[in-house]
Each structure stands twice: as structure tokens, then as C-alpha cells.
C-alpha positions in Angstrom: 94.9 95.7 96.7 91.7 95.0 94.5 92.3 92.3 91.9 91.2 93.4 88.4 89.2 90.3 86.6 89.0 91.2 83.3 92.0 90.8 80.7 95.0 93.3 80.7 95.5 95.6 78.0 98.0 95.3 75.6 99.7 98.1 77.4 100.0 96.3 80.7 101.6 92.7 79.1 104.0 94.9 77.6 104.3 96.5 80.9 104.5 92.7 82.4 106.9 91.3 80.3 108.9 94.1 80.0 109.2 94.1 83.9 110.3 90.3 83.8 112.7 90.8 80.9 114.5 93.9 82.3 114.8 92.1 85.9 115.8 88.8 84.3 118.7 89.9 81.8 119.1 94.2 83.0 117.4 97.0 81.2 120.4 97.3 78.8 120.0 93.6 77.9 116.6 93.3 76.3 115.7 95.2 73.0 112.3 96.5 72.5 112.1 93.4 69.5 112.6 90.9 72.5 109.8 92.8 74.8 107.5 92.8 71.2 108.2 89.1 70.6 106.8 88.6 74.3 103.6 89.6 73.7 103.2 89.2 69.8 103.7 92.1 68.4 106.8 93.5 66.7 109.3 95.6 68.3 108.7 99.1 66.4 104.9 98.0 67.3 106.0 98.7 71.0 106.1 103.0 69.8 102.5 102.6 69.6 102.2 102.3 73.2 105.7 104.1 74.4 108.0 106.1 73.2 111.1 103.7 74.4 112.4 101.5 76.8 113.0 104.5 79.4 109.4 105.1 79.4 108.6 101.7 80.1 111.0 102.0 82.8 109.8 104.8 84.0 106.0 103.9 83.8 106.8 100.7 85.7 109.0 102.4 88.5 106.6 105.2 89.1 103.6 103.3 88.9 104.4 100.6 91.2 105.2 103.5 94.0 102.3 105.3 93.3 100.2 102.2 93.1 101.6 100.8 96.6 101.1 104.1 98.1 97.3 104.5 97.0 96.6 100.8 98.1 98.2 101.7 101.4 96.1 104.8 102.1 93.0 102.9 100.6 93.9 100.0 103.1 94.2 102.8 106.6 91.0 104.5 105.1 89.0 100.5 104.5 90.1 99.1 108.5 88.3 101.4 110.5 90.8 103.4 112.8 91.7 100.1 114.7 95.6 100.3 114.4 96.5 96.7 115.0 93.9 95.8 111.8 95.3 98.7 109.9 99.1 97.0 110.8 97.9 94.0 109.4 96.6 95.4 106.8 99.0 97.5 105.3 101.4 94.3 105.8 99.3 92.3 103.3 99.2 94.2 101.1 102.8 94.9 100.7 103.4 91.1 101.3 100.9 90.5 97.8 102.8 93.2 95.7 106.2 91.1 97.6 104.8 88.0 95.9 103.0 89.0 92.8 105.3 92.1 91.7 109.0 90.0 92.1 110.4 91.2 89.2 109.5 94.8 90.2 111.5 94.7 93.1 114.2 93.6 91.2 114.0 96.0 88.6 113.7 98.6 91.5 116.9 97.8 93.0 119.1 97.3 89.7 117.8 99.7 87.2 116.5 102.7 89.9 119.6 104.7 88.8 118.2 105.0 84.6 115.6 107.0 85.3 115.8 110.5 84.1 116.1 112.8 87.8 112.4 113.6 87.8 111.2 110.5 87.4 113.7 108.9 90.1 112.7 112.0 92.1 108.8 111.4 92.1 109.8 107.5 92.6 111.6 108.5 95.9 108.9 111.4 96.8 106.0 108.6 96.4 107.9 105.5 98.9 108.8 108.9 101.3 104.6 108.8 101.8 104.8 105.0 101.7 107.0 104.9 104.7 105.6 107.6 106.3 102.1 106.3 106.1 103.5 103.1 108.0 105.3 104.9 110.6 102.1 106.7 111.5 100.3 103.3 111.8 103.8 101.7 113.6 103.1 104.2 116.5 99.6 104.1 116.9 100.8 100.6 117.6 103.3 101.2 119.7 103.0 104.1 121.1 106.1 104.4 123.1 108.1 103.9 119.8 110.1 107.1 119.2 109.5 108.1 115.4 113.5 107.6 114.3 113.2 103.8 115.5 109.7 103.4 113.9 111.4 104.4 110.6 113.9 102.2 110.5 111.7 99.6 111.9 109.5 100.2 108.6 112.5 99.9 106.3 113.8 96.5 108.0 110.1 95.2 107.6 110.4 96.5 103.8 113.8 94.8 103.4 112.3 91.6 104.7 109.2 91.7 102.5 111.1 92.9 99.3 113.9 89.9 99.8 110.8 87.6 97.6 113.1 87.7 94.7 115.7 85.9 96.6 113.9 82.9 97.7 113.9 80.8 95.2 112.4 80.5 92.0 108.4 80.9 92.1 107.9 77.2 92.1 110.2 76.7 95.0 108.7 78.2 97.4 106.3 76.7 100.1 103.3 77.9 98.3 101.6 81.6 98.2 99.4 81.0 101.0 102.2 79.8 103.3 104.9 82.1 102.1 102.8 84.9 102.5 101.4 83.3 106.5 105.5 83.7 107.0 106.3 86.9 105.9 103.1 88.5 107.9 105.2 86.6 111.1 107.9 87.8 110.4 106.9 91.5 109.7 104.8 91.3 113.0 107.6 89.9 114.9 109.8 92.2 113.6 107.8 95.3 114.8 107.0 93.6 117.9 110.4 93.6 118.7 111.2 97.1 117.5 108.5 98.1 120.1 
């Protein structure tokens, strides 16, 4: 995914910290004067940029899925047609939002259920295309791969990439560059032996 260079609106720290606060201590352990002290501002100053909590939830559980589908359909459109670059691709990309977004995942799996049924239903709809998108690029791969083991083969790679959170605190791990050298082995064996 493109990396923005200039400074994030106040709108996205919120979003940030809000992210790391809610994965840390659960979205019902953080108040919005906690998210506010965060970034400097008070905690009724947070209504200026959301309603409430849920629709910081919301914004940041929909807008990671949307935002890893896009980067994923940007990422087949960018390599060319050759499937093996496109593989790679779409793996490095997820491996960067695996490594960067830790928190997110997190939140994902712990707070998916608060979400009003809309927005856990577009959440849902959006990783549907995710997966989808992969499985496409999985068989053009391996062809002989039926579609059902493709699937599944996309969600093991998934569970693999998205188990960041449970390596270790950041500073623990081997480095960026070499954590993220492993997971693309991995992910690669892992579909190699899949197919």
C-alpha cells in the first residue's frame, strides 16, 4: 500500500490511538477522555470529529477492510497479469497492514461483535471480496487447486499473517525487514503446500 508522507489529521491520531487503546484495554475499557488525553485534546473535543466511540469502532473496522481490499485490487491491477508477482504481491501487502496495523487485528478479533449489524455486515461483505480476490490469484497459481481448498488455503495464510499481535511486543521481534522476509516464507510455503 502507498505510504502517505505528510502529517495525519487530527481525525486519523484519534483513529490511531483509539485503535491502540481499544486493543490494549477492550472497547468497553477506554473512555472517550482517555482516547482525548492521547492526542491532546479533551474527551467532549472527540464529538467534533465523531459522534461516539461506536463510530470510531466502526470507522476503524470498516475502513481497514475496505482499505485492504482497495490495496489488494490496486496491487492485481499494478503487477501486470503475471500471477506468481501478483501472489507476491498481494502477500506484501497484507504482511505491511500484519505489521503496521497490530492493533487492528486485535481490535478485529475482540470487539467485531459491537458493531451495529450493518456495519458488521459491510465488514464481512468487504474481507468476502478480500478472499475472493486471493482465491482468484491462488489458482492462476495453481491451477489444479480446486476453489474449496484455495479458500481455506487463503484463510490459513490470513491466520498466519494476522497472528503479528501474538509475537511479542513490537520491540521483540527480529526486526520489520526480517519478520516480514518470514512471514512472505511462510505464506508461500504455505500455498505451496496447499497446491
Amino acid at each position: 500500500m502507498a505510504m502517505r508522507t505528510d502529517a495525519p489529521t487530527r481525525r486519523e491520531q484519534i483513529l490511531k490511538e483509539a485503535a491502540r487503546l481499544f486493543a490494549e484495554r477492550g472497547f468497553h475499557g477506554v473512555g472517550v477522555d482517555e482516547i482525548g488525553a492521547a492526542v491532546g485534546i479533551s474527551g467532549p473535543g472527540l464529538y467534533r470529529h465523531f459522534p461516539g466511540k461506536d463510530a470510531m469502532l466502526a470507522e476503524l473496522l470498516v475502513g481497514i477492510s475496505g482499505r485492504l481490499l482497495t490495496g489488494g485490487k490496486r496491487r492485481v491491477a499494478e503487477a501486470d497479469g503475471d500471477p506468481e508477482a501478483v501472489l507476491d504481491s498481494l502477500i506484501e501487502g497484507h504482511i505491511d497492514f500484519a505489521i503496521d496495523d497490530r492493533p487492528l487485528i486485535t481490535l478485529h478479533d475482540r470487539e467485531l461483535d459491537r458493531l451495529r449489524d450493518s456495519d458488521r455486515k459491510l465488514v464481512r461483505q468487504l474481507q468476502r471480496q478480500y478472499v475472493e480476490l486471493w482465491v482468484e490469484v491462488v489458482r492462476q497459481v495453481y491451477p489444479g487447486l480446486p476453489e474449496p481448498t484455495a479458500r481455506s488455503a487463503v484463510h490459513s495464510v490470513f491466520g498466519l499473517l494476522n497472528s503479528t499481535p501474538h509475537l511479542g511486543r513490537p520491540g521483540a521481534l527480529p526486526g520489520r525487514g526480517a519478520t516480514a522476509e518470514l512471514l512472505h516464507r511462510m505464506a508461500r510455503g504455505a500455498f505451496g503446500a496447499a497446491g
